[in-house]
C-alpha positions as CSV (number, residue, x, y, z in Angstrom):
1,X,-49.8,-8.4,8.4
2,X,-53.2,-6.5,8.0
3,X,-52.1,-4.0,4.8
4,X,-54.2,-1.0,5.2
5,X,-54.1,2.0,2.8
6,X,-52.4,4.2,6.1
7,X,-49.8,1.3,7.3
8,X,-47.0,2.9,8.1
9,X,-43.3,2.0,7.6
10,X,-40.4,1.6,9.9
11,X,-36.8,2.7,9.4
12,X,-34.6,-0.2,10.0
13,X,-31.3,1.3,9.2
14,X,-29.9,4.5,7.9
15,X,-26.7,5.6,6.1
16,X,-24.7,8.4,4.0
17,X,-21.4,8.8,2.2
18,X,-20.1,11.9,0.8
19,X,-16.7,12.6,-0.7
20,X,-13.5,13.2,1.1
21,X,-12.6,16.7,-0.3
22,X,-14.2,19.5,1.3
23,X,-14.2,22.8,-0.5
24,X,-14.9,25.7,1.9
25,X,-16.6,29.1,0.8
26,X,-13.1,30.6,1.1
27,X,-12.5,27.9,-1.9
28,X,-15.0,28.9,-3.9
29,X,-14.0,32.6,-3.5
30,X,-11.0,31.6,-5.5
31,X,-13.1,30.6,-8.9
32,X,-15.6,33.3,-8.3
33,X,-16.2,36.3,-7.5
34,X,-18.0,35.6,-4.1
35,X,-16.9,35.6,-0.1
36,X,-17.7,33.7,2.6
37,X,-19.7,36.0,4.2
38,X,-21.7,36.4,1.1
39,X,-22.7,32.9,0.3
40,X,-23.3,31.9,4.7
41,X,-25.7,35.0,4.9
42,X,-27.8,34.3,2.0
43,X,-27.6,30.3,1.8
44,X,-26.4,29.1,5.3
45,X,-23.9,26.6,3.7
46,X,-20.2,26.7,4.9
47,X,-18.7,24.1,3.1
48,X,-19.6,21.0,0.5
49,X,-17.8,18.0,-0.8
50,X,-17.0,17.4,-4.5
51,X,-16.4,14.5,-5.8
52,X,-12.5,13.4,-7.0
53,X,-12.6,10.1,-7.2
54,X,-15.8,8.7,-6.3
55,X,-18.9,8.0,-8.6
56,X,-22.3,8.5,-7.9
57,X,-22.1,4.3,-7.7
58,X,-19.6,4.1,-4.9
59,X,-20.9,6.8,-2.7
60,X,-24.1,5.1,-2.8
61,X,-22.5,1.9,-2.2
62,X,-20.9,3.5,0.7
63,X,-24.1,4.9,2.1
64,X,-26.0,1.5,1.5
65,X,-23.4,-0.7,2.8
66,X,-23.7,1.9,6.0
67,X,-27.9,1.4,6.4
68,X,-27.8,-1.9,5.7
69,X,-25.4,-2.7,8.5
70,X,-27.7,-0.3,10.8
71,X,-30.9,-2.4,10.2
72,X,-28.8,-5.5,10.8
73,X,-31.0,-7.9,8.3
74,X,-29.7,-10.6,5.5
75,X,-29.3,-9.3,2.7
76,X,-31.4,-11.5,0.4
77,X,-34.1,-10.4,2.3
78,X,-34.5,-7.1,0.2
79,X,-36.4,-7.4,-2.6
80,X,-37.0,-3.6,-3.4
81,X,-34.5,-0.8,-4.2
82,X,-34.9,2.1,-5.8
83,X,-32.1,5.6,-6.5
84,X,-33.0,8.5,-6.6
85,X,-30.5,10.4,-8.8
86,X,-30.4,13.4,-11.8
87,X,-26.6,12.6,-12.4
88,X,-26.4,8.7,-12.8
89,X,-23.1,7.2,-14.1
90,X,-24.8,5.7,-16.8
91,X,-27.9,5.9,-18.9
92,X,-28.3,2.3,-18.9
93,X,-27.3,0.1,-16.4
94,X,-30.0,2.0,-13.5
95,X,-27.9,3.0,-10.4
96,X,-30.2,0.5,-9.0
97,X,-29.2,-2.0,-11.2
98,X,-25.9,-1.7,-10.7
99,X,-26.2,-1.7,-6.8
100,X,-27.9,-4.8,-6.8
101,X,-24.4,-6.3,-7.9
102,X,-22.3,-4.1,-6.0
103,X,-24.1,-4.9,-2.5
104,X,-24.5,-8.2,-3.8
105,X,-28.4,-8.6,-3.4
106,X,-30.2,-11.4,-4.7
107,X,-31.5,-11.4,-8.5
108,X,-34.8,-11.4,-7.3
109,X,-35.1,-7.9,-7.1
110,X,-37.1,-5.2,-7.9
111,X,-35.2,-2.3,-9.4
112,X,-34.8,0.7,-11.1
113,X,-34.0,4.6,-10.9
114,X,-36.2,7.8,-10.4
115,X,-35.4,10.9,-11.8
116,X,-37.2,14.3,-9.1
117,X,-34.6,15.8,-8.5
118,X,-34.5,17.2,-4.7
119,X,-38.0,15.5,-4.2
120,X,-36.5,12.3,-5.3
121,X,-35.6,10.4,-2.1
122,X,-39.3,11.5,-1.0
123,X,-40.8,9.9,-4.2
124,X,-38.4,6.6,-4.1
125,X,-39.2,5.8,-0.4
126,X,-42.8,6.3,-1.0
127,X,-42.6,4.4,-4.6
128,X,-40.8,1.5,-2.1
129,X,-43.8,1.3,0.7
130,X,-46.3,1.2,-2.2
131,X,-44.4,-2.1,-3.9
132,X,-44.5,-3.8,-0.3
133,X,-47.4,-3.3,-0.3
134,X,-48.4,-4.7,-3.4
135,X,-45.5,-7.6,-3.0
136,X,-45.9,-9.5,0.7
137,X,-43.1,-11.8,-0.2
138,X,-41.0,-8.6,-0.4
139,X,-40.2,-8.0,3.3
140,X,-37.6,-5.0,3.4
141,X,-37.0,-1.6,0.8
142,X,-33.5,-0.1,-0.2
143,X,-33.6,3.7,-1.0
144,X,-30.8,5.1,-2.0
145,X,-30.4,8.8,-3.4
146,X,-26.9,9.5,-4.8
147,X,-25.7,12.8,-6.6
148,X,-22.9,14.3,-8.1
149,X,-23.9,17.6,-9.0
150,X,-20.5,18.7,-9.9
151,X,-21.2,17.1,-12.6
152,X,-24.0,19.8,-14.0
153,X,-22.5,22.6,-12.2
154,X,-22.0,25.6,-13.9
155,X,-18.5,27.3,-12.2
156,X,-18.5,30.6,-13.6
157,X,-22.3,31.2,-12.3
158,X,-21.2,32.7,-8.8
159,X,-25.2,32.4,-7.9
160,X,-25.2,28.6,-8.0
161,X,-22.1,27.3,-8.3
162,X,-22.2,27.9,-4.6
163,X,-24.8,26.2,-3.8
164,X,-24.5,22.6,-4.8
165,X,-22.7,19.4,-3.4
166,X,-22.1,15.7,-3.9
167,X,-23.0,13.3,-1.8
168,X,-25.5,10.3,-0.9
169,X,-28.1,8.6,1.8
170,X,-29.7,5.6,1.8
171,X,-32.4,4.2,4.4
172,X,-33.5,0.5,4.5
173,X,-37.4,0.1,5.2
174,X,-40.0,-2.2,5.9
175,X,-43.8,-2.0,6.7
176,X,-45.1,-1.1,10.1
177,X,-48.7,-2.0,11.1
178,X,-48.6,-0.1,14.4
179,X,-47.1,3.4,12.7
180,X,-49.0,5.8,10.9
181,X,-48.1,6.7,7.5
182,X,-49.4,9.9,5.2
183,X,-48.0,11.3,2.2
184,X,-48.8,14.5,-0.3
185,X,-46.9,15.3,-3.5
186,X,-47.4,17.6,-6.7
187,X,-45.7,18.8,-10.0
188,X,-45.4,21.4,-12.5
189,X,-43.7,20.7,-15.5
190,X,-41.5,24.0,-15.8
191,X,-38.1,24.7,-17.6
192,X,-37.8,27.9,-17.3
193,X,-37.2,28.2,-13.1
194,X,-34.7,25.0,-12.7
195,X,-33.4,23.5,-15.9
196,X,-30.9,21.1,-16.4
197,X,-30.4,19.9,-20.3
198,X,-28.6,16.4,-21.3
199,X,-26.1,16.8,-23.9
200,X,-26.3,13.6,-26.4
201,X,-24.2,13.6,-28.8
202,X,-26.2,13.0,-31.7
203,X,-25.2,10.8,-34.4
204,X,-28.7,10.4,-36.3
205,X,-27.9,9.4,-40.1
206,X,-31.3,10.1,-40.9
207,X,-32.3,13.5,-39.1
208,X,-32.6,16.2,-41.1
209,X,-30.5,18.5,-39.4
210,X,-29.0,18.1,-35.9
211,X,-29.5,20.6,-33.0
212,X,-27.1,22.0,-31.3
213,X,-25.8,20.5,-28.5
214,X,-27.2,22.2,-25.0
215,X,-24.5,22.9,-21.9
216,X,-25.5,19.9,-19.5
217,X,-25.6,22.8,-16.6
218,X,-28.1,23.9,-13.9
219,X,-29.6,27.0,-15.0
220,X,-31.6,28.6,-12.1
221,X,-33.7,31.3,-11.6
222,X,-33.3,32.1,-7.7
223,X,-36.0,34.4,-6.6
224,X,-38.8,32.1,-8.5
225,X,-37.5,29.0,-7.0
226,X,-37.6,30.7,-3.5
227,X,-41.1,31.5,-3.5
228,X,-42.1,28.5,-5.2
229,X,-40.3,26.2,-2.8
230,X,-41.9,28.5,0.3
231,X,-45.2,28.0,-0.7
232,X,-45.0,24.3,-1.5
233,X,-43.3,23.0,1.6
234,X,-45.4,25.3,3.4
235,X,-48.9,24.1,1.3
236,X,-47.3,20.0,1.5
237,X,-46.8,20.4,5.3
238,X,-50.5,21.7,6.3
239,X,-51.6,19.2,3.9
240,X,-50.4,16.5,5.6
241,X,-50.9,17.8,8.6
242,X,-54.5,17.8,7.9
243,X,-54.5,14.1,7.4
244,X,-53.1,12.8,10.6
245,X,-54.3,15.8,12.9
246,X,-51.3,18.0,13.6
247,X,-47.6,18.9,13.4
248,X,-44.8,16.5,14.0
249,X,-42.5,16.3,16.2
250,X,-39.1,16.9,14.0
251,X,-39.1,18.3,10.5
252,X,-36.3,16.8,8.3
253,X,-36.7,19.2,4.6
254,X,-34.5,19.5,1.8
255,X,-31.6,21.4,2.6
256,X,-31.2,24.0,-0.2
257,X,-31.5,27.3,1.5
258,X,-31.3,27.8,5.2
259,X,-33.6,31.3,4.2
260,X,-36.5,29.2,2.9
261,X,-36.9,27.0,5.8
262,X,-37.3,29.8,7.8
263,X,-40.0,31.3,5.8
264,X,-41.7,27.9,5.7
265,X,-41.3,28.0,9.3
266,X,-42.9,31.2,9.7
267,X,-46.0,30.7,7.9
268,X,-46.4,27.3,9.7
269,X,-46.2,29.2,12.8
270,X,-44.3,26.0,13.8
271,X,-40.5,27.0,15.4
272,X,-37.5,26.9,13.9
273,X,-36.1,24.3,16.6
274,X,-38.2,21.9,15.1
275,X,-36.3,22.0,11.3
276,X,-33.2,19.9,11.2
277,X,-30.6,22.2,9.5
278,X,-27.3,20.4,8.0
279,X,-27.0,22.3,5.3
280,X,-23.8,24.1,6.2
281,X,-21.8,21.2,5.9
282,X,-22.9,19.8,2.6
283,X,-25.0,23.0,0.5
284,X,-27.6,21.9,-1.6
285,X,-26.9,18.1,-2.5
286,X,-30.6,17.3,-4.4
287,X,-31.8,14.3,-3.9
288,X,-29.5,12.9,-1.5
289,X,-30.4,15.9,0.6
290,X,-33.2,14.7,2.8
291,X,-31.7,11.1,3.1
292,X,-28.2,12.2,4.3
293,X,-30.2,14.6,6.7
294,X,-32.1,11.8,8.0
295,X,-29.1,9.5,8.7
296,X,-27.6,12.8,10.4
297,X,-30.5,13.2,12.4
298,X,-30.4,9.0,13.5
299,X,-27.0,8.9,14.1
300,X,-26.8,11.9,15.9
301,X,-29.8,11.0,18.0
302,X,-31.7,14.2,17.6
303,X,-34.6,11.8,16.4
304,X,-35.6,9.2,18.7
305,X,-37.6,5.8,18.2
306,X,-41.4,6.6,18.7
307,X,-41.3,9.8,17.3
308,X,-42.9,11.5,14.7
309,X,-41.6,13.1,11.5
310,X,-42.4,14.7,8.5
311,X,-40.1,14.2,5.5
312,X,-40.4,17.2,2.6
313,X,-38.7,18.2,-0.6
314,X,-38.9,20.6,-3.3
315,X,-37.3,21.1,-6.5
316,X,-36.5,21.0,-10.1
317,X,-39.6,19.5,-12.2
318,X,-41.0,21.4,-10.3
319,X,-42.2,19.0,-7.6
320,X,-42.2,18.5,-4.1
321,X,-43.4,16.1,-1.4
322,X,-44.1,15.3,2.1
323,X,-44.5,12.2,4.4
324,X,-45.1,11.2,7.6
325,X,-44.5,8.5,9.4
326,X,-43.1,7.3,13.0
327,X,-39.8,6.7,13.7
C-alpha cells in the first residue's frame, strides 16, 4: 500500500452499548426542579441511560465485541486500540489496557487511553490512522470511547444534570488508499467554561499542608460553551471543507445540544437534513457521543458505503475536531 499523507481510512465495523435503565425527563423532574417540556425545548434530549450495573469496561466491551463482529476480521489482527474516556474505571490499568484482555487481543498491541472529552473519539480515531501509518505490520485500529458521566454528574444542578448520559461506541478501522482522508483540530486550555476536578485523596507525609479536596463534578457554564462550540464546529467544518473542496454528504457531530447544531447549520448555510440527530435518546454522552451516533447512523442505513462524511466534536479542554473521510 502506497501511504500518502491524505490516505484515507475505511470503516470495517461499527458498534455501541449503553445501559439498560432509561431515565426519562419526567424522571429527572422528580430530583429537580425541571419538566419535560423544559429540558426537550432547550436541549432536544428525551431520555438517557445511567448506568446500574455496568462499568465504563463492560459497556465498551459490549460496543467492541458489537464492531468487531461487524467488520468480521480475526481478532489478532488488530494491533491498535485506543479509549476515549474522562471517567475510566481505573487510573491505572488504561481502559485500553484492560480491553485488550477482555476482547482477548493479542499482546502485541498498541494501547493506551485519551483523555478530550467530547472530541475524544475524534482524536483517538485520528491518533489510530496516524499509528497505521507509521506501523504497516499493524493492519486494523480499535476505537472505543466509553463514558459514565453519572459518575461526575452534579444532581442538584437542574442545568446539567439534564444533560448528560452513559453510554459507548466503538468502530474498527483500517487504511484505505482509494478514500480521501482530511482532518482539523484545536484547543484552549480553559477551566473556567467546562471543568471537571479529580478528587485524590491525598495522603502526602511530606506536603506541607493538604488542599482541600474538590467535588469530582461537571461545572458548566452554558451560554459560553454554546457560542464556543457554534463557532468551532462551524470554523472546523469550513476548514476542512476547504481541504477536500466542499461539503459532505452526511454530518455525524457531537450530540450535546440539538440548538447548537442548528446554529452551526445556519452559518454553514448547509441544511439541517444533512446533521444526524440522536440526541434525544441518549443526551449528551461525551466522548462516546459521535461513536454511538455513527454506529446509529450504519446500522440504521442512513449512511451508505461510498459516501462522504464529516465527523466533528467539541468540548471540555476546550477542544474540538473534524474529519473526513469516505464511508
Amino acid at each position: 500500500m502506497n501511504i500518502t499523507q491524505n490516505i484515507g481510512i475505511r470503516i470495517c465495523g461499527t458498534g455501541s452499548s449503553v445501559p439498560t435503565r432509561t431515565v426519562t425527563n419526567d424522571d429527572m423532574a422528580t430530583i429537580v426542579e425541571t419538566s419535560d417540556e423544559w429540558i426537550s425545548t432547550r436541549t432536544g434530549i428525551s431520555e438517557r441511560h445511567f448506568a446500574d450495573q455496568e462499568t465504563n469496561l463492560s459497556l465498551g466491551t459490549e460496543a467492541a465485541e458489537k464492531a468487531i463482529a461487524m467488520a468480521g476480521i480475526p481478532r489478532e489482527e488488530i494491533g491498535v486500540v485506543i479509549c476515549a474516556t474522562i471517567t475510566p474505571d481505573n487510573i491505572v490499568p488504561s481502559q485500553a489496557c484492560l480491553l485488550q484482555k477482555s476482547l482477548g487481543l493479542t499482546e502485541q498491541i498498541f494501547a493506551f487511553d485519551i483523555c478530550a472529552a467530547c472530541t475524544g473519539f475524534l482524536y483517538a480515531m485520528h491518533t489510530a490512522r496516524s499509528l497505521l501509518c507509521t506501523m504497516p505490520e499493524k493492519k486494523y485500529a480499535l476505537v472505543v470511547a466509553s463514558e459514565l458521566l453519572s459518575r461526575v454528574t452534579n444532581f442538584a444542578d437542574r442545568n446539567t444534570c439534564v444533560l448528560f448520559g452513559d453510554g459507548a461506541g466503538a468502530a474498527v478501522i483500517t487504511l484505505d488508499e482509494n478514500s480521501r482522508y482530511a482532518f482539523d483540530c484545536g484547543a484552549d486550555g480553559n477551566t473556567e467554561v467546562l471543568y471537571c476536578p479529580k478528587s485524590y485523596h491525598n495522603t502526602n507525609p511530606f506536603a506541607a499542608s493538604l488542599p482541600e479536596q474538590p467535588e469530582q463534578q461537571v461545572k458548566m457554564e452554558g451560554r459560553a460553551v454554546y457560542s464556543f462550540a457554534v463557532q468551532a464546529l462551524s470554523g472546523s467544518i469550513r476548514r476542512v471543507a476547504d481541504q477536500v473542496g466542499g461539503y459532505p454528504e452526511h454530518y455525524i457531530c457531537h450530540q450535546a445540544n440539538a440548538r447548537i447544531l442548528q446554529a452551526a447549520a445556519k452559518q454553514l448555510k448547509e441544511p439541517m437534513e444533512k446533521f444526524f440527530l440522536d440526541i434525544a435518546k441518549y443526551g449528551n454522552t461525551s466522548a462516546a457521543s459521535i461513536a454511538i451516533a455513527l454506529d446509529d447512523c450504519v446500522r440504521s442505513g442512513a449512511v451508505k458505503r461510498g459516501e462522504s462524511v464529516m465527523l466533528s466534536g467539541f468540548g471540555g479542554g476546550l477542544s474540538y475536531g473534524t474529519a473526513y473521510f469516505t464511508f
